[in-house]
C-alpha positions as CSV (number, residue, x, y, z in Angstrom):
1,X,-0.8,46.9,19.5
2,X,2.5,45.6,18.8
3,X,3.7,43.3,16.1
4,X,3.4,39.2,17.6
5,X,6.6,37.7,17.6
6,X,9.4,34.5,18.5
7,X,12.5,35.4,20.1
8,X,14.6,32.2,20.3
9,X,16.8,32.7,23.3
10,X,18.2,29.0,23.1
11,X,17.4,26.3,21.0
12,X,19.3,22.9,21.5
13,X,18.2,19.9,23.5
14,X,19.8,18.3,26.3
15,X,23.1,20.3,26.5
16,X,23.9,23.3,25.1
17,X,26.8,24.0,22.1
18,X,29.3,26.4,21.4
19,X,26.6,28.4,19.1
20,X,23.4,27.3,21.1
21,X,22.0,27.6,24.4
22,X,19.8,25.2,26.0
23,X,15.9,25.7,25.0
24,X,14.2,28.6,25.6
25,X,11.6,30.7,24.0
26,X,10.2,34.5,24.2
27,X,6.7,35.6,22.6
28,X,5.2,38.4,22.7
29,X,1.6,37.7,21.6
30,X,-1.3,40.4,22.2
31,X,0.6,42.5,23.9
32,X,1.4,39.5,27.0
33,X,5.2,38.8,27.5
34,X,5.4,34.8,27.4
35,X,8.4,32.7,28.6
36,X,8.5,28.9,27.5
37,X,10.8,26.2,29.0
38,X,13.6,28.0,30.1
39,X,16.4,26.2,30.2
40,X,19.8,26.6,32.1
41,X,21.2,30.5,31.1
42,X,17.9,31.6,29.9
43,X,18.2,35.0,32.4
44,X,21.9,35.7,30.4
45,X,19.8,35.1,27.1
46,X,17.5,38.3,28.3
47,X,20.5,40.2,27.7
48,X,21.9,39.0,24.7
49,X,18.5,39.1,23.3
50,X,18.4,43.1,24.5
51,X,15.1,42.0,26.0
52,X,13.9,42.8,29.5
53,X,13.1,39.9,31.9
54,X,10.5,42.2,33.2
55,X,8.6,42.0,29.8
56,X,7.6,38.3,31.2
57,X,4.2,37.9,32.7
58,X,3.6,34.1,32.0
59,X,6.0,31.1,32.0
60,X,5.4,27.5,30.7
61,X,6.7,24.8,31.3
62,X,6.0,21.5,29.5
63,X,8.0,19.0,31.5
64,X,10.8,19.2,34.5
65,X,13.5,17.6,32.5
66,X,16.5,20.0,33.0
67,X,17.0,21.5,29.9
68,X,13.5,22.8,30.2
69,X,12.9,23.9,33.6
70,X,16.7,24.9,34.8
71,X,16.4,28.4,34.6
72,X,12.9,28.9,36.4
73,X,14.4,29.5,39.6
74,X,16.9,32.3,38.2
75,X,14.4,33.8,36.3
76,X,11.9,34.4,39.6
77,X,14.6,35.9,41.4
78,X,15.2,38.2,38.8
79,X,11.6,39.3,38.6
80,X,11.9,39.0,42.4
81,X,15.3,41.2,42.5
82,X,13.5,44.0,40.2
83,X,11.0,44.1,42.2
84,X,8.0,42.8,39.6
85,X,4.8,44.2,41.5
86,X,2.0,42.2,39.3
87,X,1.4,38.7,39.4
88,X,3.2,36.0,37.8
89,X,1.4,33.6,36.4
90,X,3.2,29.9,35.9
91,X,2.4,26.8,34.1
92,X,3.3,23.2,34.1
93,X,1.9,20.1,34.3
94,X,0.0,19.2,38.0
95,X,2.4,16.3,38.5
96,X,5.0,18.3,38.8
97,X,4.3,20.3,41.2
98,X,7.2,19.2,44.0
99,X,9.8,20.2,41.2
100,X,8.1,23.6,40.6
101,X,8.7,23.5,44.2
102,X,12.2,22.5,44.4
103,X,13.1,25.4,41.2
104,X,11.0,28.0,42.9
105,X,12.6,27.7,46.7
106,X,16.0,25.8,45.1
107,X,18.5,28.8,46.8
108,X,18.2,31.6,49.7
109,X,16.3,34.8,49.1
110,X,13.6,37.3,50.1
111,X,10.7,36.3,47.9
112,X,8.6,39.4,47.4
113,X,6.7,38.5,44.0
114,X,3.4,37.1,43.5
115,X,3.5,33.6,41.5
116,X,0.2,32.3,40.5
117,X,0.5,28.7,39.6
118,X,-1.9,27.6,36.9
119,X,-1.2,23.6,36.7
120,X,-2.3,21.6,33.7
121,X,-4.2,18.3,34.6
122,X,-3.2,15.2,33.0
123,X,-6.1,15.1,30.8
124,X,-5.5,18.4,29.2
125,X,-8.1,20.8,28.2
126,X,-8.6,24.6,28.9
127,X,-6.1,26.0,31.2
128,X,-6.4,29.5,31.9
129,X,-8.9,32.3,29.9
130,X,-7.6,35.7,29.4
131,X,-8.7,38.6,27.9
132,X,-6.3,38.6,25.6
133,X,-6.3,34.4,24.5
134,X,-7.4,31.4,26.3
135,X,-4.5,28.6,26.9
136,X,-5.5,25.0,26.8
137,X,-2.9,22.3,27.2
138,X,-2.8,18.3,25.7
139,X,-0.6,15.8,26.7
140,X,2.2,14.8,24.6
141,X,4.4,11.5,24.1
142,X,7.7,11.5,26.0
143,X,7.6,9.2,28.2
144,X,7.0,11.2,31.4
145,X,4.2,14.0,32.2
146,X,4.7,16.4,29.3
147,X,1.8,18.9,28.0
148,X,1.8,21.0,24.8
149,X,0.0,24.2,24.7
150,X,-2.3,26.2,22.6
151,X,-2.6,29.6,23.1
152,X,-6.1,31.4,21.1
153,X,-6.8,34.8,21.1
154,X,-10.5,35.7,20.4
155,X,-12.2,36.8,17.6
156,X,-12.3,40.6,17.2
157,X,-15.0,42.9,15.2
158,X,-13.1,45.4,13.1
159,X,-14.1,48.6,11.2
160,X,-13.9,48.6,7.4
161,X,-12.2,51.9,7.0
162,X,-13.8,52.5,3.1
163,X,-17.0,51.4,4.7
164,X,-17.1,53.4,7.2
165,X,-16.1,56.8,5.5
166,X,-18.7,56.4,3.0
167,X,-21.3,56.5,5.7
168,X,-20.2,59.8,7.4
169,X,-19.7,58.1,10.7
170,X,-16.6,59.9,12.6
171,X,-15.0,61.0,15.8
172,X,-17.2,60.2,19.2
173,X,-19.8,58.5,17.0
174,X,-17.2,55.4,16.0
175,X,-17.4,54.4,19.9
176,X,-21.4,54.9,19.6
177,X,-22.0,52.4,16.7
178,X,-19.9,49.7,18.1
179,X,-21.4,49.7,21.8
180,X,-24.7,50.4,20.3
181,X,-24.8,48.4,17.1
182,X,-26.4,51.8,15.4
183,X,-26.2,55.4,15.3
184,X,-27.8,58.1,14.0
185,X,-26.0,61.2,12.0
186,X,-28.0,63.5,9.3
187,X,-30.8,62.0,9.7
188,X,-28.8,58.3,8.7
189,X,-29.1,55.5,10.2
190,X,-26.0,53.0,10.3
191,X,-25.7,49.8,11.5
192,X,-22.7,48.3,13.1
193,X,-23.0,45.4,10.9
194,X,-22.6,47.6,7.7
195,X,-19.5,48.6,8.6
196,X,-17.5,45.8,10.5
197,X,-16.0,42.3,9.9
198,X,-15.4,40.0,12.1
199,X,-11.2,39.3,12.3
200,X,-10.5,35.8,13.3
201,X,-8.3,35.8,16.5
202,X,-4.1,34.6,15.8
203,X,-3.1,31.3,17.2
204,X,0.1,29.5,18.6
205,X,1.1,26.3,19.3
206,X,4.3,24.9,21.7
207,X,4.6,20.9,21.0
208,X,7.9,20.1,22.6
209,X,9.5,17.0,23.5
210,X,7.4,14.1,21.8
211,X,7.3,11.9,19.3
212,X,4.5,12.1,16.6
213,X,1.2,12.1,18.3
214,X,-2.3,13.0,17.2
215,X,-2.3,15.5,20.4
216,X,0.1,17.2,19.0
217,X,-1.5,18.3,15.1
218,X,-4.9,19.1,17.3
219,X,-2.8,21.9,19.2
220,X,-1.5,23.0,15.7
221,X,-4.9,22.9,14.3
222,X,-4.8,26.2,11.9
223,X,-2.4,28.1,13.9
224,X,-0.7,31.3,12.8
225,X,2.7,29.0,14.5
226,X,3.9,26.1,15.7
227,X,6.9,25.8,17.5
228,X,7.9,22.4,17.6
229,X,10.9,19.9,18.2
230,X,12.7,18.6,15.8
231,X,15.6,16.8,18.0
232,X,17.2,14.6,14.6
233,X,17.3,14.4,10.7
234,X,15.0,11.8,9.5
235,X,18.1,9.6,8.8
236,X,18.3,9.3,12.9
237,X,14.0,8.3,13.0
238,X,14.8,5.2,15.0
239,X,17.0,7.4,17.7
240,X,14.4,9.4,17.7
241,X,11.8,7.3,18.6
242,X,14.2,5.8,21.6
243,X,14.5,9.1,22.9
244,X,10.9,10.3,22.4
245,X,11.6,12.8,20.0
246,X,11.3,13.5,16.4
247,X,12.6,14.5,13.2
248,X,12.1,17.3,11.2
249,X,10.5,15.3,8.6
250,X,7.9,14.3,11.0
251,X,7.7,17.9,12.6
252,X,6.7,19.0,8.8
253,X,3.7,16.1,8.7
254,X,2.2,17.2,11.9
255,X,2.6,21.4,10.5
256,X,0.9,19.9,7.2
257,X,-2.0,17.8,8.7
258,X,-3.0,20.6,10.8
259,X,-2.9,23.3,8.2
260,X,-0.2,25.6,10.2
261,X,1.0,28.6,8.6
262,X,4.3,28.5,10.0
263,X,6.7,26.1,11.5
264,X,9.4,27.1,13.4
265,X,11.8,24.1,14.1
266,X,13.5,24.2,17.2
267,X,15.2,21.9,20.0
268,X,18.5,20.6,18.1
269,X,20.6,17.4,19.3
270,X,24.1,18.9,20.3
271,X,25.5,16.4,17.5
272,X,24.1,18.6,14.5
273,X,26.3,21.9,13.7
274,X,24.1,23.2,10.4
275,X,20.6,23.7,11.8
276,X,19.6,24.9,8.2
277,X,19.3,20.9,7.3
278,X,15.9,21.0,9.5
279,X,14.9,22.7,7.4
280,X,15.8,21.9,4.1
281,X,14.2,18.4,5.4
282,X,11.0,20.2,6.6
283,X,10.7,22.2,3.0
284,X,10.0,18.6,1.2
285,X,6.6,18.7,2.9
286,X,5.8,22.1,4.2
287,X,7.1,25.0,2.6
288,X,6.2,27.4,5.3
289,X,9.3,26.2,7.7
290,X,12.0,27.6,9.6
291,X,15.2,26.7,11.0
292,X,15.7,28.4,15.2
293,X,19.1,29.8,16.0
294,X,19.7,31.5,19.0
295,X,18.6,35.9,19.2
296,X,17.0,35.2,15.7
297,X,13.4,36.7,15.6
298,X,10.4,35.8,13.9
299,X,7.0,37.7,13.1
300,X,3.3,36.2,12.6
């Protein structure tokens, strides 16, 4: 299994800068490529990021604002164009299902690849169930249909290595003990429960676009990461709250009160240069925090 990880492939808000794209995030989690709200350029992104757009299976999107939804239609004809054979499985929230549309069908082309749409009701709640994670979504505060998501792989039962070598068990009779819950070898009898743990399943959370809401800290509810917004310095809170954003500061509460283990600020206002103030400002309150830039890369 391969290590989980963020790729930032853009991370300011409404337009993009001279060092910053417009929004848009890759993660590979469980083995699953994820795309979330890809913004205008996210498909030149891929490249920069040395990161094939075929390595996307599932793509989110929280809102239809533009610089969260502007590169859907690219991206599905790229998928299209190399010919993608499995299913594409796409997210947003049910009300906006006529942009989906409008992205989707925006331009002429040969669709060949199969999109499964997955939309998130108004109320929230589980989404999808995988194998690999279940994805539930909540509605956030921006002032139009906008839906965090929480993405939970399972629980897993794992061999204690020491354990297990003291008891002898090895080779085809690993397989036995956990489908059987016991084997036999000498004359021994081992029980799965001897020799296992039980490994809690890794977590994410994607809150973006929203001021401070109590939707959002139950999405980041012990996760291994948040992603989250942090659109201004707490010196701009009242802008922020205008625009239905927040600050860094408040990004940092939400990480705290739900007893994250990372936070990876993201989602810039074009008027900021140093992105490293986020999280300077974050710091203050949760140590555990980290400043996006675009192509940088971050493991959990």
């Amino acid at each position: 299994m391969s290590q989980d990880e963020l790729v930032i492939l853009g991370c300011s808000s409404q337009q993009p800068t001279r060092r910053r794209n417009q929004g848009a995030y890759f993660i590979r989690f469980q083995d699953v490529g994820l795309l979330f709200d890809p913004g205008e350029g996210t498909q030149r992104q891929f490249i920069y990021a040395n990161i094939k757009p075929t390595a996307v299976s599932h793509i989110f999107v929280s809102h239809f604002h533009g610089d969260h939804c502007l590169g859907l239609g690219s991206m599905l004809m790229r998928l299209n164009l190399d010919k993608v054979s499995t299913p594409i499985h796409c997210y947003y929230p049910e009300s906006g299902k006529k942009y989906f549309d409008r992205l989707r069908f925006g331009t002429m082309y040969h669709s060949t690849i199969h999109v499964k749409e997955h939309p998130a009701s108004k109320q929230g709640g589980l989404v999808e169930k995988w194998p690999e994670f279940t994805i539930e979504s909540l509605p956030l505060d921006h002032g139009v249909d906008n839906v965090g998501w929480r993405l939970q792989a399972p629980d897993r039962l794992r061999f204690d290595k020491d354990k297990l070598k003291k008891t002898g068990v090895k080779g085809p009779h690993v397989g036995v003990l956990m489908e059987k819950g016991e084997v036999t070898v000498e004359g021994k009898k081992v029980l799965r429960e001897e020799v296992t743990y039980l490994e809690k399943g890794k977590s994410i959370a994607i809150v973006i676009d929203t001021r401070s809401c109590a939707n959002a800290v139950k999405l980041a509810k012990d996760v291994d990461l948040l992603l989250c917004e942090s659109t201004y310095l707490e010196d701009k809170k009242e802008l922020a709250h205008e625009y239905a954003h927040m600050t860094a500061k408040e990004a940092a509460i939400i990480a705290k009160e739900a007893g994250a283990k990372k936070l990876v600020l993201t989602h810039f206002s074009a008027r900021y240069q140093d992105t490293e103030a986020f999280a300077d400002e974050a710091r203050e309150i949760f140590p555990e925090s980290y400043a996006a830039s675009d192509m940088k890369r971050f493991l959990f």
